[in-house]
N, C-alpha and C positions, 0 to 999 in steps of 0.2 A: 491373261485369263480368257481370253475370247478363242484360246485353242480349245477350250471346253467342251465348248456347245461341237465341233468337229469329232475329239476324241470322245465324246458321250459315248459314239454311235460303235463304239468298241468296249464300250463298261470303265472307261475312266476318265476320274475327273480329278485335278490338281483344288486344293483348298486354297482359301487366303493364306494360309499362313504356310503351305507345301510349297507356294508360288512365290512367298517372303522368301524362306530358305534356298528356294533352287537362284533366284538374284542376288542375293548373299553369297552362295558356293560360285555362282560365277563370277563376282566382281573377286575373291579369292584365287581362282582358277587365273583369269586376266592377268591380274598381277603375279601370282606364280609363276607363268607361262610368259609375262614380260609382254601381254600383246593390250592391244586396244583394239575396241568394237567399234564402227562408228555405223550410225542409222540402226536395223532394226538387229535386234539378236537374232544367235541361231538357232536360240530354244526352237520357237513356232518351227521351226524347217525341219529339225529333229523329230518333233513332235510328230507332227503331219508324216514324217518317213517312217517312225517307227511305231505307233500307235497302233496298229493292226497286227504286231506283231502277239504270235503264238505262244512266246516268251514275257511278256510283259502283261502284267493282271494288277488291280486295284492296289495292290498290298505292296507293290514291287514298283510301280510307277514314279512316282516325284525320286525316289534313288535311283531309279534307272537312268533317268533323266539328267542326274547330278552327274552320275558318270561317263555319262554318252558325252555332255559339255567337257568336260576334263578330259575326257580321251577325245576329243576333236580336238580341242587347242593343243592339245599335246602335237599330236600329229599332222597339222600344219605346222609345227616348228618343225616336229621330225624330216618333214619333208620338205621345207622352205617352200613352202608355200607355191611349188609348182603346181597340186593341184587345187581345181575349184574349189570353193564351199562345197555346189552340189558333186562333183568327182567322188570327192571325199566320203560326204555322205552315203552318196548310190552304192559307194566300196563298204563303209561300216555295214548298210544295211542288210546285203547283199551274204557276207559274210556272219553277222549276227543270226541270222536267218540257217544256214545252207552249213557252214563253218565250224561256228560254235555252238547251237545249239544254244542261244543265251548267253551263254557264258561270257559275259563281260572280262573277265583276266584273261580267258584266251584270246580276244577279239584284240584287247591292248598288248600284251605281251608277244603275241605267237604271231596272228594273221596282220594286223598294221604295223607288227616289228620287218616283217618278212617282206612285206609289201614297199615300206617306209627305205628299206634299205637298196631296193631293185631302183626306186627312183630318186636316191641320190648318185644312185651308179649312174643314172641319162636313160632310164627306163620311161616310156613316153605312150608306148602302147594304149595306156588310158582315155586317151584324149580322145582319141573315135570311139568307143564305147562308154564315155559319159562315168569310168569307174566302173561299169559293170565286169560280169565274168573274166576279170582279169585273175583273181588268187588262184589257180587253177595251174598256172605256170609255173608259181616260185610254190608252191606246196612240197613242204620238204616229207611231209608224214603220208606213212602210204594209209590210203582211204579201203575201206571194205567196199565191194560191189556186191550191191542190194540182188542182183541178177543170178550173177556167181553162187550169192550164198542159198539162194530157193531150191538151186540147182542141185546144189550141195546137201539140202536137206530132203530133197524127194531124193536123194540117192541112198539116203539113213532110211528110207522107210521100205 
């Protein structure tokens, strides 16, 4: 609960009882996922990385949270745990952000499946950039360019 008083300063706050369930989904998560936590959780870490985000509001909070927990254990299995907590993270957040647009099932499915599987190949690139701008590489879908398309539309006028 003492992420509170930090995510305030973004318009959210987890209740007694959003804070009961998201330690419930996680002790469920652990044992689904076969892992053990030991000292502090990753919630607060989660929390403080994604709290600011664009995609996340009052209404959408304590579930978002549930599932950022379940898709990080997930994918420290997925990835044996080659990389950090933070790696990890700085990749979720980075991609939640930039990627998906929110979109929690593409984040799981599409960009940490794509990712997940470059570093069971011996993909290591991560490791000097802390997780960041690495999905840029393995992006199998071609992306529209914002430039291209202005271009594109003063050419319509």
């Amino acid at each position: 609960m003492e992420t509170n008083q930090y995510a305030q300063k973004y318009g959210l706050t987890l209740s007694e009882e959003e804070a009961q369930v998201i330690v419930a989904e996680r002790r469920n998560t652990l044992k689904e996922q076969k892992r053990v936590e030991f000292g502090e959780s990753i919630l607060p870490r989660l929390i403080y990385e994604f709290c600011d985000s664009d995609y996340i509001n009052q209404d959408n909070y304590a579930d978002t949270m549930v599932r950022l927990q379940e898709i990080f254990f997930l994918y420290k299995n997925e990835m044996q745990d080659e990389l950090t907590d933070q790696e990890l993270i700085h990749f979720m957040k980075e991609q939640f952000e930039s990627v998906c647009y929110g979109d929690l099932d593409y984040l799981e499915e599409t960009c940490l499946d794509i990712f997940a599987q470059a570093v069971r190949r011996g993909y290591r690139g991560y490791k000097r950039t802390e997780g960041r701008g690495e999905y840029g590489q393995f992006d199998e879908v071609q992306r529209w360019d914002a430039q291209l398309y202005m271009e594109a539309l003063k050419d319509l006028q």
